[in-house]
C-alpha positions, 0 to 999 in steps of 0.5 A: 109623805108628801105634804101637799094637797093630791096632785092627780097624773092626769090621763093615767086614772084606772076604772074597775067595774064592781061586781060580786068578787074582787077585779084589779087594774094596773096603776102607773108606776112612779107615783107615790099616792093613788086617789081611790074613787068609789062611784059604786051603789054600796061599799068596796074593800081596796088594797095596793098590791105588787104586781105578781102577788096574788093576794086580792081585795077581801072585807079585812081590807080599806072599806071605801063607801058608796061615793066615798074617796080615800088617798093611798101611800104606796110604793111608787115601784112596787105596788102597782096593782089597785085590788078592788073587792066588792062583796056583792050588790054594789053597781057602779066603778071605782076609780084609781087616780095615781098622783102625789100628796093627799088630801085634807089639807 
């Protein structure tokens, strides 16, 4: 892992629109963090797929609060898909941000 504080690729952040159900995004490739943003009115469920898996976002997965953040580790040439699940009645965007390091620093 990158001992770092979160260094975002600038002009490469994804938006999903929440809605009841699970939507994706397709995150740049070389980055070895994404900085999930959760800008919606409730709760979401993410994960970091594959492209080609067709496994989305469900409530066994990272749970994100309203106006929360997280830093996710991925694999920067495999996963490249930001799943997003909401189980209903959240309103808003959530935000992926593909970058090196993490936060809490």
């Amino acid at each position: 892992m990158v001992k770092q504080p979160f260094s975002p690729k600038y002009g490469a952040t994804v938006t999903i629109a929440t809605a009841a159900g699970a939507a994706n995004a397709n995150l740049s490739a070389n980055e070895h963090q994404v900085l999930v943003y959760n800008d919606a009115t409730a709760a979401v469920f993410v994960r970091v797929k594959p492209s080609g898996n067709n496994a989305d976002a469900t409530v066994a997965d990272m749970p994100i609060p309203s106006k929360g953040t997280r830093v996710i580790t991925k694999d920067p040439q495999s996963q490249n898909i930001l799943s997003v699940f909401s189980p209903g009645g959240a309103v808003g965007n959530v935000y992926g941000c593909p970058g090196e390091g993490y936060g809490g620093l």
